[in-house]
C-alpha positions in Angstrom: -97.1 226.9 310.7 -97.9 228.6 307.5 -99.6 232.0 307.3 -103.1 232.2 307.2 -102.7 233.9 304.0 -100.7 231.0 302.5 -102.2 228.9 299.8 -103.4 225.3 300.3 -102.8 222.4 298.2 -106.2 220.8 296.5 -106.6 216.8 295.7 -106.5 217.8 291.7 -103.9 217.0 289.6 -103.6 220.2 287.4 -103.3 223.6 289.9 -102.6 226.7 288.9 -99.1 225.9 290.3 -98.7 223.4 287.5 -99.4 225.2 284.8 -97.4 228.3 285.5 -94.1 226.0 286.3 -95.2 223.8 283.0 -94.8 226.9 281.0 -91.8 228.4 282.3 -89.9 225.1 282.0 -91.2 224.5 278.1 -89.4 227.8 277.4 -86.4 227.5 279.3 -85.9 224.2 277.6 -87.0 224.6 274.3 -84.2 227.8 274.4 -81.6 225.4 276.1 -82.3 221.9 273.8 -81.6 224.2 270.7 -78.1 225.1 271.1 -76.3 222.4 269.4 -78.3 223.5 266.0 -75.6 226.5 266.7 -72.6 224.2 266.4 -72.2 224.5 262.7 -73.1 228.0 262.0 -71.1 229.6 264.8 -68.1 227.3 263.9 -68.6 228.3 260.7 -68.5 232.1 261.0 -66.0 232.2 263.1 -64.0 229.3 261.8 -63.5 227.9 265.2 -62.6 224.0 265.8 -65.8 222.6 266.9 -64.5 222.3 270.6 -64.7 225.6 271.0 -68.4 226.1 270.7 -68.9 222.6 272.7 -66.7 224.0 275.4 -68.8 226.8 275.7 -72.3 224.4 276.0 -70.0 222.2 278.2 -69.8 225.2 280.9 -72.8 226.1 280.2 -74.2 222.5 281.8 -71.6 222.9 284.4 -72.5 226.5 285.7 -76.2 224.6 285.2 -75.0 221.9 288.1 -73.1 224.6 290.1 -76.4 227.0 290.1 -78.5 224.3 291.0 -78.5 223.8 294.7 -77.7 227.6 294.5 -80.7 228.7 293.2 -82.6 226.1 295.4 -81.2 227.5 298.6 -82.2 231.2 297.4 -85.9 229.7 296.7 -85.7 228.4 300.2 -84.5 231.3 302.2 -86.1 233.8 300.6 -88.7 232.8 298.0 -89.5 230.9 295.0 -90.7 233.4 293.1 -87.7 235.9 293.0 -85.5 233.1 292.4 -87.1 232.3 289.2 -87.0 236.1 288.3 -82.9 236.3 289.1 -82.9 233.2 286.8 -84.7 234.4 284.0 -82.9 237.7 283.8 -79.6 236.1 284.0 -80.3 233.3 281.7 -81.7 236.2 278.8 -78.8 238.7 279.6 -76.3 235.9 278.9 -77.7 235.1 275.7 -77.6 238.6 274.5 -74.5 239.4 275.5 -73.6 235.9 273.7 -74.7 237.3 270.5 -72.2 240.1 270.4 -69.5 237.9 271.6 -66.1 237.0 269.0 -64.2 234.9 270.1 -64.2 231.4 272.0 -63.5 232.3 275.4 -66.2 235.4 275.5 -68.9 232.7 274.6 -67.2 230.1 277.1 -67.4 232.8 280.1 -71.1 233.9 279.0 -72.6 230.7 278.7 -71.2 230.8 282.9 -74.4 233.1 282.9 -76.6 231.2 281.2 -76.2 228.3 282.8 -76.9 229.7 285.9 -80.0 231.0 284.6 -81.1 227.6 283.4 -80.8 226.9 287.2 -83.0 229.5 288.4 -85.6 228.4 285.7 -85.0 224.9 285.9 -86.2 221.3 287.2 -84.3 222.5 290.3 -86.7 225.3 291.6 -89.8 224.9 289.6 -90.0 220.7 290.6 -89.8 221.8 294.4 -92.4 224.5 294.1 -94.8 221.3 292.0 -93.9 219.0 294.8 -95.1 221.0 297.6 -98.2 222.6 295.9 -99.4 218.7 295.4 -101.1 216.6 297.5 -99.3 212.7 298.0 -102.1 211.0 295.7 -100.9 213.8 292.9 -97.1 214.4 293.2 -95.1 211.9 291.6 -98.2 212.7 288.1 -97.8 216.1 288.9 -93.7 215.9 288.6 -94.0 214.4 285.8 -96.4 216.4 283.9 -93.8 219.1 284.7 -91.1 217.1 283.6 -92.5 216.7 280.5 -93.6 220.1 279.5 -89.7 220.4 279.2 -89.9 217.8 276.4 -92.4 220.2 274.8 -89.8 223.0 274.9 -86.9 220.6 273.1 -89.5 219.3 270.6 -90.4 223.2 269.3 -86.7 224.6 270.5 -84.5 223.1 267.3 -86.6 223.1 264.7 -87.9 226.2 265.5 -83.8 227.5 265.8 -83.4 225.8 262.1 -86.0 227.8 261.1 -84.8 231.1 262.1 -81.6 230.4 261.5 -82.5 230.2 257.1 -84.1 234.1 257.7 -81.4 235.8 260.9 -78.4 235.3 262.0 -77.5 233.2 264.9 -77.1 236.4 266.9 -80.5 237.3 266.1 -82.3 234.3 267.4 -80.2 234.4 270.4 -81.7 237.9 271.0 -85.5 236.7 270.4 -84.7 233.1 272.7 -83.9 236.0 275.5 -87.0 238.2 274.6 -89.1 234.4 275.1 -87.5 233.5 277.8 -88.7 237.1 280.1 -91.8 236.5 278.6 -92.3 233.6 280.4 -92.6 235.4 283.6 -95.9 236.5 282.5 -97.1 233.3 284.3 -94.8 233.9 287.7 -97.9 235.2 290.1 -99.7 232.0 289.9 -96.7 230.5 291.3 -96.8 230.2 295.1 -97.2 226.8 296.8 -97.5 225.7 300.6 -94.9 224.7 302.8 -96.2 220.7 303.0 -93.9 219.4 306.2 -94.3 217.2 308.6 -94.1 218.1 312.3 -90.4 216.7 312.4 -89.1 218.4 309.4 -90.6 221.6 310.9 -88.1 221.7 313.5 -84.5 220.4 311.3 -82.8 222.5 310.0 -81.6 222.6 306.7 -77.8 222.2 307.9 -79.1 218.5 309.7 -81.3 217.4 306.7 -78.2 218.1 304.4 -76.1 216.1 306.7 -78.4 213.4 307.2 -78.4 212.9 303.6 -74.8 213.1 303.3 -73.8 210.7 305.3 -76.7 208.3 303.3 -75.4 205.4 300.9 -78.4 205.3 299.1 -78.6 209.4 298.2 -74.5 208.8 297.3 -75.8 206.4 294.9 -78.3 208.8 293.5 -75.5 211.3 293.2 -73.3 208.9 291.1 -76.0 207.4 289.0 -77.3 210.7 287.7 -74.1 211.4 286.1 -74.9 209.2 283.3 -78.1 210.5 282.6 -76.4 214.2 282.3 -73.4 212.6 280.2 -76.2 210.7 278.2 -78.5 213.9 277.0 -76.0 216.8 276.9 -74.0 214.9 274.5 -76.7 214.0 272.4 -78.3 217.5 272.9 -75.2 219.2 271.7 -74.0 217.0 269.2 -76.0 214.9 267.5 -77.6 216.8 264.9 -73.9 217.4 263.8 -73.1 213.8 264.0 -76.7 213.1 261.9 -75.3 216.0 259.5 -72.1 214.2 259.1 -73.0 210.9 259.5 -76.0 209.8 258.2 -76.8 208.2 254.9 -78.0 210.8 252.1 -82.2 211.3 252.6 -83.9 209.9 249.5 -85.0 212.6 247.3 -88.2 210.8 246.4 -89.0 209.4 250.2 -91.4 210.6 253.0 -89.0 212.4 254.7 -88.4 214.7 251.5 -91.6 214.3 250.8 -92.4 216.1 254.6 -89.8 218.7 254.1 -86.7 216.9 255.4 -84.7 217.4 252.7 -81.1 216.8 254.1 -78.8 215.7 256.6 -79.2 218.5 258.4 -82.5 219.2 258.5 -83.1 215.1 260.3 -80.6 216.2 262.7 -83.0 218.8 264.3 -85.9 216.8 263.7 -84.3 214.0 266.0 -84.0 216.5 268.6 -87.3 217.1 268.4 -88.3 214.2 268.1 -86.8 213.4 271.3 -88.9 215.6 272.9 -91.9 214.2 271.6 -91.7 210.7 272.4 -90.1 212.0 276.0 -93.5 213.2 276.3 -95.4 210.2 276.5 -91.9 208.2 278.4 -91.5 211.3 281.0 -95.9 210.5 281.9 -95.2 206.6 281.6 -92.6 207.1 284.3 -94.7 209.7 286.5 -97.7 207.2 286.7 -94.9 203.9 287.3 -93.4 205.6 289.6 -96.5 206.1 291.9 -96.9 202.2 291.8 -93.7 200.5 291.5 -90.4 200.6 293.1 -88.6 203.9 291.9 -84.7 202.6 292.0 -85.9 199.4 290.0 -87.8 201.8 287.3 -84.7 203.9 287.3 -81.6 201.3 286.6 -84.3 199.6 283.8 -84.4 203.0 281.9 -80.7 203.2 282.6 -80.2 199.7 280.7 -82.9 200.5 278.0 -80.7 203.9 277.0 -77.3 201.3 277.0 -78.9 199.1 275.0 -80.4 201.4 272.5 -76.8 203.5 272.1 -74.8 200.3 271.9 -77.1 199.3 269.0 -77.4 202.5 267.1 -73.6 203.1 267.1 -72.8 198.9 266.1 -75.7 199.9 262.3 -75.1 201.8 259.6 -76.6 205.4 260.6 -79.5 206.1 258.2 -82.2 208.1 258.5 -84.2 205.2 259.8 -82.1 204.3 262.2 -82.0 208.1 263.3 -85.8 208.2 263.2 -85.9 204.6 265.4 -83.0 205.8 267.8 -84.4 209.2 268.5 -88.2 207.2 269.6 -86.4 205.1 271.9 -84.2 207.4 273.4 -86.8 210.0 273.6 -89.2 207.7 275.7 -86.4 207.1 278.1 -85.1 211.0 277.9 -85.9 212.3 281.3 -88.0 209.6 282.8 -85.2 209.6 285.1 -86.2 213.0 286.5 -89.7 213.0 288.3 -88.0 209.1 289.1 -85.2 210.9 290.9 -86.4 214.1 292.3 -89.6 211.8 293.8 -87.0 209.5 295.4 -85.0 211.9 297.0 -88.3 213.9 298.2 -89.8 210.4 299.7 -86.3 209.9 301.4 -85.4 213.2 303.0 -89.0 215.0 302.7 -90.1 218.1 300.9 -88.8 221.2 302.7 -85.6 221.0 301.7 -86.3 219.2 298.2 -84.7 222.0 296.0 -81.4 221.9 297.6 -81.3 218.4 298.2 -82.3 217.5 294.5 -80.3 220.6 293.7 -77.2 218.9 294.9 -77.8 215.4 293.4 -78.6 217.7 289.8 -74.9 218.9 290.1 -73.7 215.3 289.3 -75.8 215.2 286.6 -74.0 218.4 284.9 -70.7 217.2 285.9 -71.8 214.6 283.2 -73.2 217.2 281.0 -69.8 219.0 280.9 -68.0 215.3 280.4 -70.0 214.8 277.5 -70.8 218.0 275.6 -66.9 218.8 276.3 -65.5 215.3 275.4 -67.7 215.3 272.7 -66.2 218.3 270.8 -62.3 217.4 271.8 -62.6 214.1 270.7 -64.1 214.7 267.3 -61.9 217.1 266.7 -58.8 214.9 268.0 -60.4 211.5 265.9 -62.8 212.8 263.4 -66.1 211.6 264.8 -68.1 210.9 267.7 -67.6 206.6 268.2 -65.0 207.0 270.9 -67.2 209.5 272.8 -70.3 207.8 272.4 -69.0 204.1 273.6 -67.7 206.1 276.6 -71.6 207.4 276.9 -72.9 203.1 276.8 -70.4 202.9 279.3 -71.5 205.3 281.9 -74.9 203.8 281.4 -74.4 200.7 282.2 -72.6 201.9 285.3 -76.0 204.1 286.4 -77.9 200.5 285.8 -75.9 198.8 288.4 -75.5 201.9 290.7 -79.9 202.5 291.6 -79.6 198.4 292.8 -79.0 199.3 296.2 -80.7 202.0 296.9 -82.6 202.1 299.9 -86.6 203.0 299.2 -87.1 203.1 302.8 -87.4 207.1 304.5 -84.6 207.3 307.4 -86.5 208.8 310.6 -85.3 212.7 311.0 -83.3 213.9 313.8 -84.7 214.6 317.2 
């Protein structure tokens, strides 16, 4: 039984809870969605092969999946508060370190910090602490207005990198991103949440819960279908403003686009990005309120076919800044729909005490596809000369994550005695 001192969880949507966990995830993700505006100008000064820099984002989003279920465990044991803090800390002292770094494998072993430090400020812990601070009617809105706030963070985190990047050097804004990032603990006091069990996952312990999921088909399935979704965005995240840079047809001079400031190649490729994050937005909310109503695992392979469809198309057209513009709207509603989607199912499945780990663990297959894509991305291009062989292998994966959610069973296996 909880402390009397413990706080409860009110029938309202937005809590205090909310809020804090809202802003700490805009920052950590606006930092994180901005790093493949760094592909050029680090390959540039340095004149490294752009694998180099995409192996470095690649471990980044592995360390990401390894610190997940970490950091969740360390939320769990000892609290969710000083989790976050070890997270932050580590995710700004590997980005200054990373601004001092020279060569390819001192960025490659630093972004081993940061990605851990995404974890500890991630969907991972802050989702689990949202979850248990909301009551049923509430939770699966609640996830996803947290999900979302992460959209906020990629739809100011490029541009506003482009943007410093034509006054500092990249080092420079890697310093400030870590300066933004401890800031965000500003908000850490309002974070504490209940511990919303039920009598039988009072008494199981974390070891059984782990093993009764396991030894489930339907949270293997989870595991395998999230892959995609990683492969799907850290690709995109990490490479396509280079592929728009490269790519693209030229933006008319005398057009809206230049007329709105976007004045070249380059330019469109960080406003996709953001744009991502803008239309994920309203997508990430869509899903949140579906997935209160409808059958999650359905909701889940549709978006999975929706992102096939729209890659197959995009890649099979001319690349334009239309069909940039177009691509980026669609892709972005579908972005992380899949998250409050996921982490809901796997909490209505196994229950909420052990959420962080448990989502945590299925997270870690969605950065084993990060790392697939982001680092198959770079060796590709540089082995072919552009991204089509990487990003068929991408349409691929999706329409495996379609099939995958099918079987799933929606139905909550009883706990252990």
């Amino acid at each position: 039984m909880a402390p009397p001192s413990a706080p409860t969880r009110p029938d309202r949507l937005i809590t205090p809870v909310l809020l804090a966990g809202s802003l700490i995830l805009l920052v950590s993700f606006a930092v994180r969605a901005s790093f493949g505006v760094f592909q050029i100008p680090i390959a540039e000064d340095f004149g490294w092969p752009r694998a180099e820099f995409s192996l470095a984002i690649a471990i980044q989003n592995l360390a990401w999946g390894f610190g997940q279920p970490v950091f969740g465990a360390l939320a769990e044991r000892m609290s969710d508060r000083k989790a976050i803090v070890l997270g932050a800390v580590l995710y700004a002292s590997g980005l200054v370190m990373s601004a001092f770094a020279v060569t390819p494998l001192g960025h490659q072993l630093l972004e081993i910090i940061v990605g851990f430090g995404i974890a500890g400020t991630g969907f991972g812990v802050i989702l689990a602490v949202v979850g248990r601070a909301s009551s049923d009617r509430h939770r699966a809105m609640a996830l996803a207005v947290a999900t979302a706030a992460g959209s906020a963070g990629q739809v100011f985190g490029a541009p506003v990198a482009e943007w410093l990047l034509g006054y500092w050097h990249w080092s420079s804004v890697f310093i400030a991103f870590a300066g933004a990032v401890l800031l965000s603990l500003a908000v850490l006091p309002a974070m504490r949440a209940p511990e919303p069990a039920g009598r039988a996952e009072l008494h199981e312990t974390m070891g059984a819960i782990l093993g009764r999921a396991l030894r489930d088909p339907s949270y293997a399935m989870i595991f395998a279908g999230f892959f995609s979704c990683g492969y799907q965005l850290a690709f995109i995240t990490a490479h396509f403003p280079a592929l728009v840079t490269e790519a693209s047809a030229a933006i008319a001079p005398q057009g809206l686009l230049a007329q709105l400031g976007i004045t070249d190649t380059a330019r469109l490729g960080a406003v996709s990005i953001s744009l991502i994050g803008l239309f994920n937005i309203a997508g990430t909310l869509g899903a949140g309120w579906a997935g209160s109503r409808y059958s999650r695992k359905y909701l889940l392979s549709a978006i999975y076919t929706g992102r096939t469809l729209a890659a197959a198309i995009f890649i099979l057209l001319p690349i334009t800044p239309a069909s940039v513009l177009v691509f980026s709207a669609v892709m972005g509603t579908l972005w992380l729909a899949t998250v409050p989607l996921t982490a809901g199912l796997v909490a209505h499945l196994f229950g909420l005490r052990y959420m962080g780990t448990l989502y945590g663990l299925v997270f870690f297959s969605h950065q084993l596809g990060s790392f697939m894509g982001v680092w198959l991305g770079g060796k590709l291009y540089d082995a072919t000369g552009d991204y089509t062989a990487v990003w068929w292998l991408g349409v691929g994966v999706g329409a495996f994550s379609a099939l995958i959610h099918l079987p799933v069973r929606e139905r909550r296996a009883p706990a252990a005695a």
